[in-house]
PLY file of the C-alpha trace (Angstrom):
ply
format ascii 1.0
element vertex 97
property float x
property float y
property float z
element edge 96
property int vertex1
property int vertex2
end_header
-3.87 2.45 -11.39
-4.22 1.23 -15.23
-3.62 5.13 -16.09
-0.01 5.11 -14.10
2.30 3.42 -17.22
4.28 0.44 -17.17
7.00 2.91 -15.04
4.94 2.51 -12.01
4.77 -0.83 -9.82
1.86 -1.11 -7.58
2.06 -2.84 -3.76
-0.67 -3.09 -1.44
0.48 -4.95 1.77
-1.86 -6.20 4.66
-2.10 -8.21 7.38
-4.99 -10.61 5.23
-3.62 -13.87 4.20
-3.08 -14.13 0.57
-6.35 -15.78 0.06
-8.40 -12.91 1.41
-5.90 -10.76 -0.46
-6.53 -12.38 -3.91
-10.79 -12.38 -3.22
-10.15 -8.54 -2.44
-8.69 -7.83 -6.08
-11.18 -10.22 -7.59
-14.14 -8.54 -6.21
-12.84 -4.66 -6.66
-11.60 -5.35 -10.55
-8.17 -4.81 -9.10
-5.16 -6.60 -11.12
-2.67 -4.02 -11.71
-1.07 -4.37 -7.84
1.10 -7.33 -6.27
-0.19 -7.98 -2.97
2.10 -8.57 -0.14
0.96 -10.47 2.90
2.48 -9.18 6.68
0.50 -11.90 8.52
3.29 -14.51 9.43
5.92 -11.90 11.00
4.76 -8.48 10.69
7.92 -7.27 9.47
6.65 -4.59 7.06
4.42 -3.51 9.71
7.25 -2.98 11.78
9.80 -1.56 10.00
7.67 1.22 8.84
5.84 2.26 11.76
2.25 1.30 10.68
1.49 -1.72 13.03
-1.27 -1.38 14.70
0.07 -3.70 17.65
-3.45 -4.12 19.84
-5.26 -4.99 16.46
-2.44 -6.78 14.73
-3.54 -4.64 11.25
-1.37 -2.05 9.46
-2.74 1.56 9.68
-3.46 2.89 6.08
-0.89 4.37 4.62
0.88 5.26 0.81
4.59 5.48 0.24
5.69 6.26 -3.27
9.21 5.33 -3.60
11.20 6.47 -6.53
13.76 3.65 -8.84
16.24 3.81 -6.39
13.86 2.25 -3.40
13.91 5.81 -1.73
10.93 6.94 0.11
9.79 10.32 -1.10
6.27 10.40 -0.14
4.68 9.07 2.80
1.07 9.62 3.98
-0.44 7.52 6.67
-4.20 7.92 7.18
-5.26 8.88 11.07
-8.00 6.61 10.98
-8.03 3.16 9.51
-11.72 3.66 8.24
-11.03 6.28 5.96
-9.31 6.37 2.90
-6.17 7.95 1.99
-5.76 10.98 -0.20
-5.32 9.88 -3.87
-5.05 12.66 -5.34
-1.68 13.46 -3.31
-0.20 10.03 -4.35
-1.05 10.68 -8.01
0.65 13.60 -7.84
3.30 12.27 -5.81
3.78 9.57 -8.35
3.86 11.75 -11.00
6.82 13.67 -9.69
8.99 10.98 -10.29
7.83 9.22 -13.58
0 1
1 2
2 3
3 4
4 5
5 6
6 7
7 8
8 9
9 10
10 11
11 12
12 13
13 14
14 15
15 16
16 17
17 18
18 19
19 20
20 21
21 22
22 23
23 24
24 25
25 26
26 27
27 28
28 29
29 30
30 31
31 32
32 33
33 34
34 35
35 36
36 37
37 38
38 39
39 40
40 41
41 42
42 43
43 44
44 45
45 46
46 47
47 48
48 49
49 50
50 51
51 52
52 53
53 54
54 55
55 56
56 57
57 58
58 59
59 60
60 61
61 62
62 63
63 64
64 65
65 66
66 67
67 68
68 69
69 70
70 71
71 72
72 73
73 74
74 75
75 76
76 77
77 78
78 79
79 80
80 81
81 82
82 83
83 84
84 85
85 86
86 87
87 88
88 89
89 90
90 91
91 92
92 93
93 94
94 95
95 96
């Protein structure tokens, strides 16, 4: 994520509270990203068709939105275990920057 420019703004939203959000980052190097917490309402969840409803988590998913808060990727992983496709969102991203 360092590699994307100052152009890019990175979100990763769960369902962990903040807390567990903020360990997460600690313990994987990450501080490029804001993290976003759905816990309290699961609004985000919602809205864009990743809540997992019986589990209460968000499927995995990327959306790369351009400067104008349009989507114009969207990938959402089949299986919660596995990770997305990065390359795709790099490329993706790169499309628009």
């Amino acid at each position: 994520m360092g590699n994307l420019g100052s152009d890019v703004q990175v979100l990763v939203i769960s369902m962990d509270l903040p807390f567990a959000q903020k360990r997460w980052c600690g313990a994987a190097g990450v501080d490029r990203v804001m993290t976003l917490s759905g816990h309290k309402s699961a609004s985000f969840g919602n809205a864009y068709g990743v809540l997992i409803q019986e589990l209460r988590l968000l499927a995995r998913a990327v959306f790369v939105l351009d400067r104008e808060g349009v989507i114009r990727y969207i990938q959402i992983v089949k299986e919660i275990t596995e990770e997305p496709d990065y390359g795709a969102r790099l490329k993706a991203v790169n499309r628009l920057v």
